[in-house]
C-alpha positions in Angstrom: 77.2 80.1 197.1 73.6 78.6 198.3 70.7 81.1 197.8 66.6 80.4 198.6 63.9 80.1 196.1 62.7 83.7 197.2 65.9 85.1 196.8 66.8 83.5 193.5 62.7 84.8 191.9 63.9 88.1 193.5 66.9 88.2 191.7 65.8 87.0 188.3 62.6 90.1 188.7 65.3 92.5 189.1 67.5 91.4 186.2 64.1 91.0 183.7 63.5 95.3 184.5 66.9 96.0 183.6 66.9 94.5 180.6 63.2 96.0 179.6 64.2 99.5 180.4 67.9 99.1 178.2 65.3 98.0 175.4 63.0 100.6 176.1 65.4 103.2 176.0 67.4 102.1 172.9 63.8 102.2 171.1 63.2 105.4 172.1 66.3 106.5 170.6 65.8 104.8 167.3 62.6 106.8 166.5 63.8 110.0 167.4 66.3 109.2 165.1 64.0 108.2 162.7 62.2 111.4 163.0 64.5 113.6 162.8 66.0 112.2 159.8 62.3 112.6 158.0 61.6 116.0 159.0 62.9 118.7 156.1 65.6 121.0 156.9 64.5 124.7 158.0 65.4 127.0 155.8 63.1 130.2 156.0 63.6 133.2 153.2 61.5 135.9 155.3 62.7 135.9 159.3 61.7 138.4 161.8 64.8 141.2 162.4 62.9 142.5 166.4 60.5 144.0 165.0 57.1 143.8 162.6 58.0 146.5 160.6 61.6 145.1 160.1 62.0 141.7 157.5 65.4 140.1 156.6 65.5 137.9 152.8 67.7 135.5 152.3 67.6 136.6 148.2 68.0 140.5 148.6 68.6 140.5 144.3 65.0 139.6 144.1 64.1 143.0 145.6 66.2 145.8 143.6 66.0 149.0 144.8 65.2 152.7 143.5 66.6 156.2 144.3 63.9 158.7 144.8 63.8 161.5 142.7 62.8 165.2 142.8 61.1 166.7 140.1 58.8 169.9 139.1 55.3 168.6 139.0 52.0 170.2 139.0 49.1 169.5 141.0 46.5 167.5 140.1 43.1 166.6 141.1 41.5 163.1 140.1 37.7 163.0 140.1 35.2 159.8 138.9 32.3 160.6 136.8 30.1 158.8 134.1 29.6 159.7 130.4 26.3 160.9 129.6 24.9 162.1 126.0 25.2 165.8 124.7 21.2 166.7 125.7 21.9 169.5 122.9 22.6 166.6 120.4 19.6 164.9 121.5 16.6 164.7 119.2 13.5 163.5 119.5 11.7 160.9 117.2 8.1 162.6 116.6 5.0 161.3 115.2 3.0 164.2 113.7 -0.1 161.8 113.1 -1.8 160.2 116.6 -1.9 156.3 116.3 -0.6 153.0 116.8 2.8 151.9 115.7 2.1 149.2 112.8 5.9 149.0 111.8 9.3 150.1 114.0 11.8 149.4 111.6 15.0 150.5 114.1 15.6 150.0 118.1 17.4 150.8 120.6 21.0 151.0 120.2 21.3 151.2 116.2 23.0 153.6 114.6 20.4 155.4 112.0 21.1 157.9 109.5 19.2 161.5 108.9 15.8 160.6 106.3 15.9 157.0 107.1 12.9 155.3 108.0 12.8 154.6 111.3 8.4 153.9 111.6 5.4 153.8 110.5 2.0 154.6 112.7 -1.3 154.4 111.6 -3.5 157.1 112.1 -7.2 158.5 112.3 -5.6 161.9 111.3 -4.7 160.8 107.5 -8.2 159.9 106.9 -9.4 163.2 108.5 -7.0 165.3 106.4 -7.5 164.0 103.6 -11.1 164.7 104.0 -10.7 167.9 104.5 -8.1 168.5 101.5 -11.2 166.7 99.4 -13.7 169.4 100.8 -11.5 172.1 100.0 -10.9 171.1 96.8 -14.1 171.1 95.8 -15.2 174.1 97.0 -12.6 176.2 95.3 -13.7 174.4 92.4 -17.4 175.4 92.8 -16.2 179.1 93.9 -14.1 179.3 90.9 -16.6 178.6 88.6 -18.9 181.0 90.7 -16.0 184.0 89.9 -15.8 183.1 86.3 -19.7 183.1 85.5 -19.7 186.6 87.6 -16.8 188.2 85.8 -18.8 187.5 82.3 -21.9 188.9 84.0 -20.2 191.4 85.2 -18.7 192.3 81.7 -21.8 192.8 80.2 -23.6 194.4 83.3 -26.1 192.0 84.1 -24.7 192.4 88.0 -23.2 194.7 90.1 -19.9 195.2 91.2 -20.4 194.1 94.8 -21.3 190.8 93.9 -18.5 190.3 91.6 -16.5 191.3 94.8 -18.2 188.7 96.6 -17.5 185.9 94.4 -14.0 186.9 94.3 -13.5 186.8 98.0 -15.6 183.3 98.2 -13.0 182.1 95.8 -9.7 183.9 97.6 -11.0 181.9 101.0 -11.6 178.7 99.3 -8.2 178.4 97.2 -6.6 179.6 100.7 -8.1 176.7 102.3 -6.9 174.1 99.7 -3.9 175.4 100.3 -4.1 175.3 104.1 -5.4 171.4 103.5 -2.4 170.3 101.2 0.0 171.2 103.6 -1.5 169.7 106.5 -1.0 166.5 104.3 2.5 167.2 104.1 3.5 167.8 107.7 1.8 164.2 107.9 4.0 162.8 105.5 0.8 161.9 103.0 0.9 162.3 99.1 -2.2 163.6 98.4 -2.5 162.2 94.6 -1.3 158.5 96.4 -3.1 158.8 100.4 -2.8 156.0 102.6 -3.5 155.1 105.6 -0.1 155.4 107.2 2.1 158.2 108.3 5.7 157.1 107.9 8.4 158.8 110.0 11.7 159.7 109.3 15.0 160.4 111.6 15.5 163.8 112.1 19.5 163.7 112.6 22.3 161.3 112.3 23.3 159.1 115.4 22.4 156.2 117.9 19.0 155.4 119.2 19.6 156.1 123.0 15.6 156.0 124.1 12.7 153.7 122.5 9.5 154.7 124.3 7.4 152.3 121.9 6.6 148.9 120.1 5.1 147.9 117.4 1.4 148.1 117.7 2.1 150.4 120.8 0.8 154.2 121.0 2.9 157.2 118.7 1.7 160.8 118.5 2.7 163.9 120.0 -0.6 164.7 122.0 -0.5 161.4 124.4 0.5 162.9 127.8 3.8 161.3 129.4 5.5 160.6 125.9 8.0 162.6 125.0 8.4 160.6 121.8 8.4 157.4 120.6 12.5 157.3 119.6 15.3 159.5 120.8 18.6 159.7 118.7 21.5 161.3 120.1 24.6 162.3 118.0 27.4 161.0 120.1 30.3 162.5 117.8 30.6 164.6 121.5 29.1 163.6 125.2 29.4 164.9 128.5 31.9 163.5 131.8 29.8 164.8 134.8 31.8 164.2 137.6 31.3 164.9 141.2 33.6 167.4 142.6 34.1 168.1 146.6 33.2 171.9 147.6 37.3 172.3 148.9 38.3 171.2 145.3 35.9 173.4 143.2 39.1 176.7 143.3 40.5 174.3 141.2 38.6 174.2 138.5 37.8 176.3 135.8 36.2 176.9 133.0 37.3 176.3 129.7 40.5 174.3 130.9 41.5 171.0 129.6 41.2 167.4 131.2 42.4 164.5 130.8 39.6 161.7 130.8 40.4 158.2 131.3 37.5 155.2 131.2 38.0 152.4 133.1 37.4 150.3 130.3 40.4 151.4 128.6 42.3 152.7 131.5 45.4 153.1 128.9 43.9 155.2 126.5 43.8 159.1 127.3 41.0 161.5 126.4 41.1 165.2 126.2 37.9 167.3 127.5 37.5 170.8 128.2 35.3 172.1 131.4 32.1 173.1 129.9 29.8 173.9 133.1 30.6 174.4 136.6 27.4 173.4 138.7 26.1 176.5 141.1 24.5 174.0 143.2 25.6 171.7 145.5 24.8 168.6 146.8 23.7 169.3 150.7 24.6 165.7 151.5 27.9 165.1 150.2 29.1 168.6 149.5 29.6 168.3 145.8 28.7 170.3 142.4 28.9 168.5 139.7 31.5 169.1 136.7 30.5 168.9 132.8 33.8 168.3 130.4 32.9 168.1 127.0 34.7 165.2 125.1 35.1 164.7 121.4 34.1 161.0 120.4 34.4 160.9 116.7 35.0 157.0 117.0 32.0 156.4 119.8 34.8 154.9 122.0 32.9 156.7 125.1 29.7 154.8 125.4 26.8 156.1 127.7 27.0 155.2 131.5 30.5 154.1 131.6 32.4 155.3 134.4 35.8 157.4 133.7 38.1 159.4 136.2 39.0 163.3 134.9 42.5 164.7 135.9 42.2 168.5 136.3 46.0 170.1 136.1 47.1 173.1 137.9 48.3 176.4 136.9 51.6 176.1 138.2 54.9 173.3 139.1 56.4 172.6 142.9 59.5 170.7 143.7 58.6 167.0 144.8 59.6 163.7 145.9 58.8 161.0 143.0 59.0 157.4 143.4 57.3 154.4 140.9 54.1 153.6 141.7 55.0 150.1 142.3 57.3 151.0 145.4 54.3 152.0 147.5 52.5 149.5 149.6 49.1 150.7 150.4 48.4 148.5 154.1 45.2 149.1 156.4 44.7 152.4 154.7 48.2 154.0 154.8 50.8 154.0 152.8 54.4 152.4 153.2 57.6 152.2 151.5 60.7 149.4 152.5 64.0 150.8 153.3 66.9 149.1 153.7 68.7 149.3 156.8 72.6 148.8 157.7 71.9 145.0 158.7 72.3 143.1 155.7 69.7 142.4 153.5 67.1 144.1 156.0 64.4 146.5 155.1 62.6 148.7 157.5 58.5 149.1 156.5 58.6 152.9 156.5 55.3 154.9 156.3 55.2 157.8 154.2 52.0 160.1 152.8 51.2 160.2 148.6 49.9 163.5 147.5 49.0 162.4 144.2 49.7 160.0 141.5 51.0 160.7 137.7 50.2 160.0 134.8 52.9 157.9 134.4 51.9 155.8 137.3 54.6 157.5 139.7 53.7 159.0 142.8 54.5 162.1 144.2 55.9 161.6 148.1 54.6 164.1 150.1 56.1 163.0 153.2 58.3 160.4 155.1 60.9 160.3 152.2 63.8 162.5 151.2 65.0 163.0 147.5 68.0 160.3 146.9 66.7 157.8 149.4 66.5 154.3 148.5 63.4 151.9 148.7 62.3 148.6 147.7 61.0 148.6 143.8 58.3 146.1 144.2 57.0 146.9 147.7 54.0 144.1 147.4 56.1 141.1 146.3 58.5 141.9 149.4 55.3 142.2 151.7 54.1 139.2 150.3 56.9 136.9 150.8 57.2 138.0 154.4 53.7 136.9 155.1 54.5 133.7 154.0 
């Protein structure tokens, strides 16, 4: 069979895009292939069930489940507060004598004991007491030699009675004022057979230094306006909780019952107060009165300004739901609880209400779940792996 040159280019064109596109195509194939053979096989634990609230595991033993129980349980009321001192058990460091501080042998913070020596001022006022113990020294010594010579005159009638009275009473006015003088050298703290120039100053109690209002070579006395005293100790063997309580809460509280007092330094350690003051005035911008408990601290475990929560009990017990503390999932401010459902190993995101939580970290149910109903332990870990 005789064809053309056009015909036989034609031909061999035509054969040439066959034979590309078979190559073409077989390629194509191969790297699919390839592909697919590199990518990892999907195998999700968490998959959606229809609906968000609604999660299917793959593992459902890593989730086990809790009945919820009803119990008796009395209300309670949680409240944050700080601890303050005792302002009863506060005591001011004085300085008798007006000065400057020339020695400040404790600060702020250290523990003192009652008669130790805590500072030293130096003062104009020794030097002016002393004087005037000198003075009146002196002139019951010239008055009592006045009375004696008048008595012997006296004695053998050289003078009148009235003058003997007079020297008597010269002598009464000038011991008084010795008197008057030695004491005034006492309340300074000054020996007056060994003065100096200092007045030293002793603590007055037993406890912590809570306020230094001083230095050494700064100002001391008790007459220098806007110092209420140099050091302020505070026994802190017992402090104050104040806590802020809302006006629709205050029926609840009462004085002279117990708290429990909780710092949230040592959230795992328990302290018992009792409700010393109830405020009778309230704050006009958040609508609370604030709440004194008094706390025993023998072992200064409370320290000033740390922040604590106070549990006030109520008088008497209600049936409730309780369910571990750990089964609740708090979301975008509510609260939710996982519930399986008849699918298998499917759990419904279920909202429910707290009322309050135990001591014991459980939480009362106040609504949204039955007593005997079953729910996820460990709400967040499930919440967590379906976010993943």
């Amino acid at each position: 069979m005789n064809f053309t040159l056009t015909e036989q280019a034609r031909r061999l064109s035509t054969a040439l895009a066959i034979a590309g596109l078979f190559c073409a195509l077989n390629g194509c194939h191969k790297a699919n292939t390839s592909e697919a053979a590199e990518d990892p096989p999907n195998t999700p634990q968490v998959v959606s069930a229809g609906t968000d609230d609604t999660v299917q595991v793959a593992d459902a033993a890593r989730f086990p489940l809790v009945a919820a129980q009803q119990q008796s349980v009395y209300d309670t009321l949680n409240v944050t507060g700080t601890v303050q001192p005792d302002v009863s058990r506060e005591v001011p460091v004085l300085s008798i004598a007006n000065g400057r501080v020339v020695a400040l042998h404790v600060g702020l913070g250290d523990t003192v004991r009652k008669g130790q020596l805590v500072m030293e001022v130096q003062s104009p006022d020794v030097t002016q007491a002393f004087q005037s113990y000198q003075t009146a020294l002196s002139n019951a010594d010239l008055t009592n030699t006045t009375l004696t010579r008048d008595k012997l005159l006296f004695d053998k009638g050289a003078i009148a009675k009235s003058q003997l009275d007079v020297a008597q009473n010269a002598d009464d006015d000038a011991r008084a004022a010795q008197r008057a003088a030695e004491q005034q050298l006492r309340i300074l703290g000054v020996d007056k057979d060994h003065p100096g120039d200092t007045v030293k100053v002793y603590a007055p109690i037993a406890g912590i230094v809570v306020a230094q209002n001083t230095t050494t070579a700064g100002a001391a006395g008790i007459n220098l306006a806007g110092i209420a005293g140099s050091l302020t100790i505070a026994d802190l063997s017992y402090v104050w909780v104040i806590c802020d309580v809302y006006e629709n809460d205050l029926s609840t509280v009462h004085l002279g019952e117990l708290a429990d007092i909780r710092l949230n330094a040592f959230p795992e350690k328990s302290h018992a107060g009792t409700v010393s003051d109830i405020g009778a005035i309230l704050d006009p911008s958040i609508r609370t009165a604030k709440v004194r408990i008094q706390v025993n601290n023998p072992n200064n475990l409370l320290r000033i300004g740390m922040f604590a929560t106070a549990t006030f009990h109520g008088q008497k017990a209600h049936p409730a739901v309780i369910i571990p503390g750990a089964a609740i999932l708090h979301l975008h401010d509510r609260d939710y609880v996982f519930v399986p459902t008849n699918a298998n190993n499917t759990y419904h995101r279920t909202s429910v209400r707290v009322s309050q939580t135990l001591s014991n970290g459980s939480v009362e149910v106040a609504s949204g779940l039955g007593a005997g109903a079953h729910v996820v332990s460990n709400a967040l870990e499930l919440q967590n792996t379906a976010a993943q």
